[in-house]
VOGU-3710 file (C-alpha; in Angstrom, 3 decimals, decimal comma):
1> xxxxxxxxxx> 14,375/-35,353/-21,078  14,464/-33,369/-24,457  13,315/-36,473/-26,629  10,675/-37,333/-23,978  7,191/-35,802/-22,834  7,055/-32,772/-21,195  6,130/-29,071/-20,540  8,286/-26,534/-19,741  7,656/-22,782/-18,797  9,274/-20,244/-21,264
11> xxxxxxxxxx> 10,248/-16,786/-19,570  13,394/-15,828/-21,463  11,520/-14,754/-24,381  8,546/-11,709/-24,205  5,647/-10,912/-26,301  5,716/-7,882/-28,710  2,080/-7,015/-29,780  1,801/-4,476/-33,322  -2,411/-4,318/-33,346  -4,376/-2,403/-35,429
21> xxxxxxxxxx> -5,962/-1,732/-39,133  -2,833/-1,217/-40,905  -0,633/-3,804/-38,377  -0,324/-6,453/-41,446  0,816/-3,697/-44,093  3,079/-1,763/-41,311  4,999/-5,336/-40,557  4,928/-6,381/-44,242  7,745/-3,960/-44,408  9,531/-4,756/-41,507
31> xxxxxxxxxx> 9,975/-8,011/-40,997  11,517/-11,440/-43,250  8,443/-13,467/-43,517  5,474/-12,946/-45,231  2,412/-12,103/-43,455  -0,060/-13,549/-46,323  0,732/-16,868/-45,175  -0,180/-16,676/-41,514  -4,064/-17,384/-42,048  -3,589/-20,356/-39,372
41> xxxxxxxxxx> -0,126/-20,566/-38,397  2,467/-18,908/-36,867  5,961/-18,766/-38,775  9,742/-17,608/-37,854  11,177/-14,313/-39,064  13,437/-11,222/-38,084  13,652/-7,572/-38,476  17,204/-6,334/-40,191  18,785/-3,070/-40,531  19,711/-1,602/-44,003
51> xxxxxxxxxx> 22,611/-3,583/-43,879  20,973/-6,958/-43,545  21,737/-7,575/-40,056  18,862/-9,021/-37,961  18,337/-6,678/-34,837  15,700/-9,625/-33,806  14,530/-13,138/-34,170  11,303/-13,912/-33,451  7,865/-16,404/-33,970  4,922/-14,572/-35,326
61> xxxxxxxxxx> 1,445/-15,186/-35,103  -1,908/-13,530/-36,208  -4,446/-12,568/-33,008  -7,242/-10,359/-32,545  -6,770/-7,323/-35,004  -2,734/-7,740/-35,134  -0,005/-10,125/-34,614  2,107/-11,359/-31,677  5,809/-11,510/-31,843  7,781/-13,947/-28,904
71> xxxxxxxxxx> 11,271/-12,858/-28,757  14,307/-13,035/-26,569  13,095/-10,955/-23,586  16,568/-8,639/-23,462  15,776/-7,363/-27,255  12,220/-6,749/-26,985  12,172/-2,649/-25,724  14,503/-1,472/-28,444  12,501/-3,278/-30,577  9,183/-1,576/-29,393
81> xxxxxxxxxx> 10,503/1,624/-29,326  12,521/1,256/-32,584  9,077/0,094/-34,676  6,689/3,037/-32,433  8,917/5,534/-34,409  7,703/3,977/-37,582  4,111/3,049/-36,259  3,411/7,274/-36,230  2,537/6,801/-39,910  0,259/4,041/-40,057
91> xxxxxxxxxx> -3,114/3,071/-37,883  -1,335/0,468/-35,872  0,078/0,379/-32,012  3,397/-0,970/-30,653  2,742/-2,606/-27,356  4,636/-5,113/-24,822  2,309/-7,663/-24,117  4,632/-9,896/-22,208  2,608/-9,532/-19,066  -0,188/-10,236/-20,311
101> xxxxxxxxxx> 0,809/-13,797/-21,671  2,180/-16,877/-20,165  3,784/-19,140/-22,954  4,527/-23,164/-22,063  6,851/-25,298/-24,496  5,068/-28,623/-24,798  6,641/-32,428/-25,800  4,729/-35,185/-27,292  1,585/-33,612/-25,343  -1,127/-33,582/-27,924
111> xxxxxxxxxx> -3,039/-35,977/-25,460  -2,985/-32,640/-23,318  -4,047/-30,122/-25,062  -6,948/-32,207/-26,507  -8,334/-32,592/-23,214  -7,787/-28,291/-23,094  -9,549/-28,185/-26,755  -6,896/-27,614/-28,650  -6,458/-30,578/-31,450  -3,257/-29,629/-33,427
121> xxxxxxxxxx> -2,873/-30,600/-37,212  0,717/-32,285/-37,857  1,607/-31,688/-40,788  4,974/-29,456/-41,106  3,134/-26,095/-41,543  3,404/-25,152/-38,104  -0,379/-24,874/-37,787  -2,590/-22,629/-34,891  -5,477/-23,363/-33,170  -7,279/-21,689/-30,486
131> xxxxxxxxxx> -9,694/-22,701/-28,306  -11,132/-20,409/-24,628  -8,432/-17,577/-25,185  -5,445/-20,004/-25,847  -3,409/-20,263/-28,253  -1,421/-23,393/-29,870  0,913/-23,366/-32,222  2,617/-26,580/-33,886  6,574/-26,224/-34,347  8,344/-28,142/-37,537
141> xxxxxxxxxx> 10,085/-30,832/-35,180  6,611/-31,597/-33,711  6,817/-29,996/-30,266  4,076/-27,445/-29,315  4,006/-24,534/-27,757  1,330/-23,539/-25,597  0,243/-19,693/-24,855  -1,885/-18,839/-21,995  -3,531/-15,308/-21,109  -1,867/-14,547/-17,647
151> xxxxxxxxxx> -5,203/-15,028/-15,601  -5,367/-18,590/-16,378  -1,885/-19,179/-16,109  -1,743/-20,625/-12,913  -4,971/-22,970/-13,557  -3,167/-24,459/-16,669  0,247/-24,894/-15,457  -1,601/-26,729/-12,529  -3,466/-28,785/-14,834  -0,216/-29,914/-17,119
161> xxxxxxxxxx> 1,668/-30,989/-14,163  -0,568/-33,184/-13,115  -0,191/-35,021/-16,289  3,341/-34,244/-17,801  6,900/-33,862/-15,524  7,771/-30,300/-15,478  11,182/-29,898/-17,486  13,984/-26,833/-16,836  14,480/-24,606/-19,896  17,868/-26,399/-20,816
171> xxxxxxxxxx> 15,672/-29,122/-22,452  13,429/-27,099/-24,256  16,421/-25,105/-25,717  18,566/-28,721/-25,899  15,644/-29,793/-28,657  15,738/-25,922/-30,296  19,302/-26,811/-30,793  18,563/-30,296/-32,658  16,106/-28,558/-34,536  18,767/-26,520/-36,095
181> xxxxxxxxxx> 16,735/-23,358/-35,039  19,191/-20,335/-34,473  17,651/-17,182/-33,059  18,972/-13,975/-32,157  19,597/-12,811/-28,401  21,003/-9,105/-27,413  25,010/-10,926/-28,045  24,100/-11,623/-31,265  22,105/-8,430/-31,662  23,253/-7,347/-35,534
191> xxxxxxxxxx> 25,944/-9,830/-36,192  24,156/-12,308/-38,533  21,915/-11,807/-41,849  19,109/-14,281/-41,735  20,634/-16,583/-44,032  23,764/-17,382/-41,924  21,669/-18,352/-39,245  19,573/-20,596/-41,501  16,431/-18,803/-41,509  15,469/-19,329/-45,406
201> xxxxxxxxxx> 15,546/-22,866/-44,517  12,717/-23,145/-41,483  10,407/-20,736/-43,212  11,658/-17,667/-41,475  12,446/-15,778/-45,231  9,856/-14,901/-47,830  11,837/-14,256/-51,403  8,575/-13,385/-52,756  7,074/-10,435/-50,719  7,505/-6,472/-51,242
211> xxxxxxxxxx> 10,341/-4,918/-49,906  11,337/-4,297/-46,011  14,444/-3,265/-44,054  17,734/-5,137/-45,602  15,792/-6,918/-48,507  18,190/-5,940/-51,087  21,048/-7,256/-49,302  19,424/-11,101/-48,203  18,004/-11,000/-51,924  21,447/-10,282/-53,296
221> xxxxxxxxxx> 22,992/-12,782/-51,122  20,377/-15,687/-51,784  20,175/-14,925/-55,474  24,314/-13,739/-56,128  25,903/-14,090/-52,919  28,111/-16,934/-51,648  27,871/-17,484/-48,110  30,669/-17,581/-46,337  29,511/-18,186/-42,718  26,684/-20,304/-41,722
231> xxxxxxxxxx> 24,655/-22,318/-38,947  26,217/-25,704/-38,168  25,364/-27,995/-34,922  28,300/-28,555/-32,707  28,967/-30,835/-29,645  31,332/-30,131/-27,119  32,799/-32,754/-24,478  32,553/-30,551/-21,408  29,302/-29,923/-19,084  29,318/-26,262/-18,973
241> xxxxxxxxxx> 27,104/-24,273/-21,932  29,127/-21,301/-23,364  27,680/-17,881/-23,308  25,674/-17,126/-26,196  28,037/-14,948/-28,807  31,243/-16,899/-27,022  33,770/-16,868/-30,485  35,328/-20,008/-32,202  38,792/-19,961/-32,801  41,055/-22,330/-36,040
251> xxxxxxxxxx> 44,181/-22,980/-35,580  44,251/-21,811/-39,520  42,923/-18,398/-38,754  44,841/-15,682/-36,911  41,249/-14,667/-35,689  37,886/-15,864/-34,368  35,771/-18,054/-36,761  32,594/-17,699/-35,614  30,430/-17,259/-32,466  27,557/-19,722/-30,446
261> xxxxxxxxxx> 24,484/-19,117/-31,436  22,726/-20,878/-28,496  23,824/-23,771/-26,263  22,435/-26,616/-23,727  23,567/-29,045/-21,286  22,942/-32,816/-23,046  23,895/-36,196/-20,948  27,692/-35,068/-20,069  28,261/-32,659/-23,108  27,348/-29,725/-24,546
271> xxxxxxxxxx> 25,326/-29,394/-27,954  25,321/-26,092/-29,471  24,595/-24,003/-32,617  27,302/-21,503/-33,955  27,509/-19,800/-37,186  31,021/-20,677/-38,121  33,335/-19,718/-41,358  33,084/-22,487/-43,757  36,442/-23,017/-44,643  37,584/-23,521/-41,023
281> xxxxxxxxxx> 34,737/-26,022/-40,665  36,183/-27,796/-43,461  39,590/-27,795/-41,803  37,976/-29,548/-39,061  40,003/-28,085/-36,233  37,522/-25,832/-33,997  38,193/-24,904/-30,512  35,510/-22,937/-28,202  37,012/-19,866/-26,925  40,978/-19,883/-28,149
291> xxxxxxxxxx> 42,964/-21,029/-30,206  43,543/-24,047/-26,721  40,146/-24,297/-26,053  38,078/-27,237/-26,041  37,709/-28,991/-29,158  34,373/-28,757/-31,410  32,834/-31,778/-33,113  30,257/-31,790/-35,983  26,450/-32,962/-35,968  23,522/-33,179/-38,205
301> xxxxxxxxxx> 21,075/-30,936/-38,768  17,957/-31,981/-39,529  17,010/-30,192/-42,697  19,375/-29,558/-45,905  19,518/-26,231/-47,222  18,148/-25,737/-50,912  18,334/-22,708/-52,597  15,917/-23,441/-55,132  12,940/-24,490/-52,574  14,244/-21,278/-50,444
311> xxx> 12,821/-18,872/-52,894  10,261/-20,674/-53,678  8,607/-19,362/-49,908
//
């Protein structure tokens, strides 16, 4: 059902809310992306530490007098406590919002939400519209996402079942995974930099902005570094989806290669996303698990990575 129409409730990931006058300056130097360019859109980013490591993935999006971040729900209270200890010196306020929201992922529905106001723009900037309190948001592979304050949840989720088939989160996450977006969950909490899960490359780094946690070290390794682990799409020929952070073993390496990223169920095999080492991808020999384990098989992504359009954003 991922290449076909269809909505599909989203409750692994929660809402992080930073409101207030200073909310775009505070998060300016927190987070990847660049706030300038959310007028009307919503773009990828993360949060690092010093050392470059992303603590978080997330989408962001301007509302009201702040911005809403949806992130995988197990990350989301270190991350609101973590940014309150910063929030003390500027006018802003931390806040979990999750309850408050009800988010729907949305395929080839446009027909949908125009009859709920919303007409979405389609032209890869991953545009935002809002129309009676909700809020949609183009993505780059053309599905939608759909977010609904909690009070009307029930009326709208009503109202797109009676017009689309109601899909299980494996499919939403199936056509995350041919999209080639990685994202962070609490496995995976601080073992990638943004560029070795491909963020530069679906808008989720700005090269151009002021300075924020880890800039110094993605900026060193876009402009100097050579990358020596990346994001690659996988398939796997059995029908049960690894745990996220499950390693990757060579038989040319004495240890693991890499780790999944995130992973769904596709018609009797697995299709996954794992930032592997490059030089055992080359080899061609990738097993999930051990050294035994089932074998790995390369896919497209759909986007090529381009350093010069990277930092360009």
């Amino acid at each position: 059902m991922a290449d076909s129409a269809f909505f599909c409730p989203l409750p692994h990931e929660g809402i992080l809310a930073v409101r207030g006058p200073d909310a775009s300056k505070f998060l300016q130097g927190q987070l990847t992306c660049n706030l300038n360019y959310l007028v009307s859109s919503s773009s990828l980013g993360a949060r690092c530490t010093p050392k470059g490591r992303m603590q978080s993935s997330f989408r962001i999006l301007p509302h009201g007098d702040g911005y809403l971040l949806a992130m995988a729900q197990e990350l989301l209270d270190a991350q609101c406590a973590d940014l309150k200890k910063y929030a003390v010196f500027s006018k802003v306020q931390v806040l979990d919002e999750s309850d408050q929201w009800s988010r729907f992922g949305l395929s080839q529905a446009d027909a949908v939400l125009h009859q709920l106001g919303l007409e979405l723009a389609d032209d890869g900037v991953e545009p935002l519209t809002q129309a009676d309190e909700l809020l949609a948001l183009r993505l780059r592979d053309g599905r939608a996402e759909l977010w609904v304050p909690a009070a009307q949840a029930q009326t709208i989720q009503a109202r797109l079942a009676e017009q689309l088939p109601q899909a299980p989160l494996n499919d939403w996450l199936l056509a995350q995974v041919r999209a080639g977006i990685g994202q962070v969950f609490g496995a995976t909490r601080e073992l990638f930099i943004p560029q070795m899960i491909n963020l530069q490359a679906v808008g989720g780094v700005s090269f151009k902005k002021g300075c924020y946690a880890g800039q110094e070290i993605v900026a060193r390794m876009q402009y100097l570094g050579k990358l020596k682990r990346r994001l690659y799409r996988l398939s796997l020929p059995v029908e049960q989806v690894p745990d996220i952070g499950t390693e990757l073993f060579s038989p040319v390496h004495a240890t693991s290669v890499g780790n999944v990223v995130l992973a769904a169920l596709a018609d009797g095999h697995v299709e996954l996303l794992a930032v592997v080492q490059e030089d055992a991808l080359l080899d061609g020999r990738l097993h999930l698990g051990t050294a035994e384990g089932p074998s790995l098989t390369l896919c497209d992504l759909p986007y090529q990575l381009d350093a010069d359009r990277e930092i360009q954003q």
